[in-house]
C-alpha positions in Angstrom: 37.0 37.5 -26.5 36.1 40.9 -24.5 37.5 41.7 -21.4 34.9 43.4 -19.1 36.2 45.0 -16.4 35.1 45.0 -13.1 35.2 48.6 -11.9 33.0 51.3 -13.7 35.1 54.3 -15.1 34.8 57.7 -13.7 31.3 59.4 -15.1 29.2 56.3 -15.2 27.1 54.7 -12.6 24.4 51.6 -12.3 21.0 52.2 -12.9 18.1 49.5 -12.3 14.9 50.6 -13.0 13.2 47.5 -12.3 15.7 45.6 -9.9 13.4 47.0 -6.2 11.0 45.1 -7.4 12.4 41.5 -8.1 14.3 41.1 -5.0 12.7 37.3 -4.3 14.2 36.4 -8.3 17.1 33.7 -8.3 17.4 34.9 -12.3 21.1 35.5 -12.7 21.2 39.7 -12.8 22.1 41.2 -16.6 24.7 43.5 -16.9 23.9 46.2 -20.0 25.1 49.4 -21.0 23.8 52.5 -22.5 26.0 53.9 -25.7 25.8 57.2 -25.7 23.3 58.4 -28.8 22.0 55.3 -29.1 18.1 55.7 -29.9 16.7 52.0 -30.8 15.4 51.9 -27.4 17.6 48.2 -27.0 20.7 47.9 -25.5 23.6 45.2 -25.1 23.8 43.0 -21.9 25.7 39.7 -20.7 24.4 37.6 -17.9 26.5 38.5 -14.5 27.4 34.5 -14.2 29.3 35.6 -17.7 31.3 38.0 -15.9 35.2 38.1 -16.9 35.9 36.9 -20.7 32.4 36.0 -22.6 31.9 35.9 -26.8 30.1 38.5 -28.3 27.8 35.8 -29.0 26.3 36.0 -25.3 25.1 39.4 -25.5 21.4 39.9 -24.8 19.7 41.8 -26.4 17.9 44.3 -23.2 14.6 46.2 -23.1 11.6 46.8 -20.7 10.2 43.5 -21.6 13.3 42.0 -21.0 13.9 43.9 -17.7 10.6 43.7 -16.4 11.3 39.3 -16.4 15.0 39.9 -15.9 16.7 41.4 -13.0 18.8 43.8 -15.1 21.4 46.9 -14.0 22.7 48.9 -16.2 26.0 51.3 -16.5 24.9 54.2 -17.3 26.4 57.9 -17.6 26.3 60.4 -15.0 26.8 63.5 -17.7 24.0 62.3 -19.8 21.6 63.3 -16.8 22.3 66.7 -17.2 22.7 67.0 -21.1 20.6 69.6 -23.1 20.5 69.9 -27.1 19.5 73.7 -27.0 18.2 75.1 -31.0 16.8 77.9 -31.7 13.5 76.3 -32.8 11.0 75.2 -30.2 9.1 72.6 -30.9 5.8 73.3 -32.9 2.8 72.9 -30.1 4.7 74.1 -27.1 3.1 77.5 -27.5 1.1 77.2 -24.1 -2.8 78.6 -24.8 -5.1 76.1 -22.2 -8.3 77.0 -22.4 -10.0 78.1 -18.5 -13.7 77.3 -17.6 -15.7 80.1 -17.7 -17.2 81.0 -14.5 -21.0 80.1 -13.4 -21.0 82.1 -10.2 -20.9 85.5 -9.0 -17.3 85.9 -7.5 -18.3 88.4 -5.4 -20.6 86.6 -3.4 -17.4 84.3 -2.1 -14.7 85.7 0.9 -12.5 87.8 -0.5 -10.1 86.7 2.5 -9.9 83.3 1.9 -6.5 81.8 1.4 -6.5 79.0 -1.2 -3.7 76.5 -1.3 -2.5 74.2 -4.5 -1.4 70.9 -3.0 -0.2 67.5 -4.8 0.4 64.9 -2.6 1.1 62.0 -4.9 0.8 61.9 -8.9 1.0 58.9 -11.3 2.8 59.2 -14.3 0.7 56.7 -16.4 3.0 55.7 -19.3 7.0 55.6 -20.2 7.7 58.8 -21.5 11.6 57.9 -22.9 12.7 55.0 -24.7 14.6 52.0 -22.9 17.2 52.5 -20.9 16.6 56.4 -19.7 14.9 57.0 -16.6 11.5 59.5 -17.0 12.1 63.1 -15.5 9.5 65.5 -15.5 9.5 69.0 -15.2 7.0 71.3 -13.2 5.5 75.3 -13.2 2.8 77.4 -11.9 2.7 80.7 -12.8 0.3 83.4 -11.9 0.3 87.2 -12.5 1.7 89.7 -10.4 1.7 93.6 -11.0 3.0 96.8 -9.7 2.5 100.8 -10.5 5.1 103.1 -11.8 5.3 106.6 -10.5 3.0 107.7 -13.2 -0.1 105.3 -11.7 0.9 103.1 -15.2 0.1 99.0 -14.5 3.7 97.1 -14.6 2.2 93.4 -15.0 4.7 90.9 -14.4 4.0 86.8 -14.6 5.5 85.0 -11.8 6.6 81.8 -12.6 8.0 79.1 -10.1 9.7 75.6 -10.9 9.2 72.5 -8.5 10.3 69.8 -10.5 13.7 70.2 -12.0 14.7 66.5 -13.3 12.4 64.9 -11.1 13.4 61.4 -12.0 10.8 58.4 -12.3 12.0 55.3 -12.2 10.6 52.9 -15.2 9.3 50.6 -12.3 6.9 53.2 -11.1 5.2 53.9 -14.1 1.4 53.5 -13.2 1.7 53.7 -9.5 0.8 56.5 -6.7 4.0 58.2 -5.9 4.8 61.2 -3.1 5.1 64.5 -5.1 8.0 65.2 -2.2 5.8 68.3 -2.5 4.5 70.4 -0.1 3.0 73.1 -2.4 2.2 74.3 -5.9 0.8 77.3 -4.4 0.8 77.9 -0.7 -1.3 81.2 -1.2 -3.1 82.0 -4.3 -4.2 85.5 -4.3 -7.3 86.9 -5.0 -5.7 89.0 -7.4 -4.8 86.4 -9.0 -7.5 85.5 -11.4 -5.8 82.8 -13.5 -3.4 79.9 -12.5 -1.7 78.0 -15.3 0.0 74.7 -14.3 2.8 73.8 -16.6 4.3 70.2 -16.5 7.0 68.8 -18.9 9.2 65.7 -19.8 12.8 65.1 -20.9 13.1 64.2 -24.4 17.0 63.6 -25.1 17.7 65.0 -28.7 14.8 66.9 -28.9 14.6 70.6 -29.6 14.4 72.8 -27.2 10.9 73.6 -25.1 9.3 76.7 -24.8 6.1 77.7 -22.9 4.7 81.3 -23.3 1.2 82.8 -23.0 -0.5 85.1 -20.7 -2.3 85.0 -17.6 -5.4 87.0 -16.4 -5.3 89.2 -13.1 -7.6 91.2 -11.6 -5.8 94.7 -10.7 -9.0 96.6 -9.2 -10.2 93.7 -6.6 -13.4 93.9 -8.4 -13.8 90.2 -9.2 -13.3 90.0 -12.8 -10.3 89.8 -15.0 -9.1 93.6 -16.4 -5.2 93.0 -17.1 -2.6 89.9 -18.4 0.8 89.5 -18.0 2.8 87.3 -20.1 5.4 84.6 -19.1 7.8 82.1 -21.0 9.2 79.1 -19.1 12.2 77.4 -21.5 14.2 74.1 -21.2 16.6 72.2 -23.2 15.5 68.9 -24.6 11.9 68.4 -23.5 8.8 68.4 -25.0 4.7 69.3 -23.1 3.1 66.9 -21.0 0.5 69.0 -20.6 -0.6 72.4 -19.6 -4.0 73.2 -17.3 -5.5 76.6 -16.9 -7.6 77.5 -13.6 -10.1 80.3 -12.9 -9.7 81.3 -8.8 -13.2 82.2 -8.0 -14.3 79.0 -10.3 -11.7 76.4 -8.5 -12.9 78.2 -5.1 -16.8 77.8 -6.2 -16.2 73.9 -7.2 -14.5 73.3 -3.4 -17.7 75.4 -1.8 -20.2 73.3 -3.4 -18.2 69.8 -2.2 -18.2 70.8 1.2 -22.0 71.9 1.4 -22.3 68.5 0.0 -20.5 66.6 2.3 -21.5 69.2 5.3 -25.5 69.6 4.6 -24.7 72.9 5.2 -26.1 75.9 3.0 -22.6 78.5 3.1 -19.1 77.1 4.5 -16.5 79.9 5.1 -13.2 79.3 5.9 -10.1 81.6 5.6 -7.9 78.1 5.1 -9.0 75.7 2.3 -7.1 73.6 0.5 -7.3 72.6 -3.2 -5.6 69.3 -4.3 
């Protein structure tokens, strides 16, 4: 006989990724536990009516399927949210090289004052991307190219990169659904300069290598509507792998959003010094 007891120990916490959305079940709730290192995507669980002294002949055997019927919490640990397995290898395929749409329009016949905002309301993250019993947390960048002059008049390019998801957790029960980004931009003001955007957007993988993003992004340093410098960047993180990585051309994003207003509009030119791309 196993005693369970009754009060978690310091470091742990219950987790049920499914629970919100059974609260008219009469099922009994499963109790299960994560073991550290585990990786069969199943873990152990007893039925709560079980609770006290039970034979290890009651334990369940718990995974989505099983959650997704049963009303299941699970003890989980609190350290393991944070935990990184830093190597020195990245992964093979997380050197980041997205391909941009060439342009089909003349930039210079746009406004060259018009400020052009990133927004994402809501995303859908459309499959599990852990094993049972981890929650999904995702990871996201955009970086752009910034540049200065030395005293001599020589270009100091320099890729700015910023990070708005930092262990954004997804709970398994929201896989496939429209969720608030909690976001209120990617890019409140992207710069004429700025030629290129690149989007960067990762997931925790516990045990995995390390991830590593690097490349280069194009600016235009002589405001004279095409590309004529790079700077590079490298975005890192322990134990993650690519979701994916998108690369956007300024004048072609702002080109696309022209042509859908004139469309919805029947106008022939729409100009606007506050558009927002989403």
């Amino acid at each position: 006989m196993i005693k369970i007891e009754t009060d978690l120990v310091d470091g742990y916490a219950l987790y049920a990724p499914y629970l919100i959305d059974q609260s008219e079940s009469s099922e009994p709730i499963t109790i299960s536990w994560y073991e550290y290192g585990d990786t069969t995507n199943i873990s152990p669980g007893i039925l709560s009516t079980d609770l006290g002294e039970y034979d290890e002949g009651d334990i369940i055997a718990v995974d989505d399927e099983y959650a997704i019927e049963n009303p299941t919490v699970i003890i989980y640990p609190i350290y393991y949210e944070e935990f990184d397995l830093i190597t020195e290898d990245a992964l093979a395929g997380n050197e980041v090289i997205p391909e941009v749409l060439p342009r089909d329009i003349d930039c210079r016949t746009l406004n060259d004052d018009v400020i052009l905002e990133m927004q994402m309301p809501q995303y859908k993250l459309t499959d599990q991307t852990v094993g049972w019993p981890h929650p999904n947390k995702l990871y996201l960048w955009t970086v752009v190219g910034e540049f200065n002059f030395d005293s001599d008049g020589i270009l100091i390019p320099d890729g700015d990169d910023d990070i708005f998801w930092n262990y954004k957790r997804v709970r398994r029960g929201n896989v496939d659904k429209w969720l608030n980004s909690d976001l209120s931009f990617i890019r409140s003001n992207w710069k004429q300069h700025q030629t290129e955007m690149r989007i960067i957007m990762a997931y925790w993988k516990p045990f995995s290598a390390s991830f590593e993003a690097k490349g280069s992004v194009d600016m235009d340093t002589d405001r004279n509507f095409q590309p004529d410098a790079s700077a590079s960047f490298k975005v890192t993180k322990g134990s993650a792998r690519t979701l994916f990585s998108v690369g956007f051309d300024r004048c072609a994003t702002l080109a696309s959003i022209m042509r859908v207003l004139e469309r919805e509009m029947d106008t022939e030119l729409i100009s606007s010094t506050n558009l927002s791309f989403t």
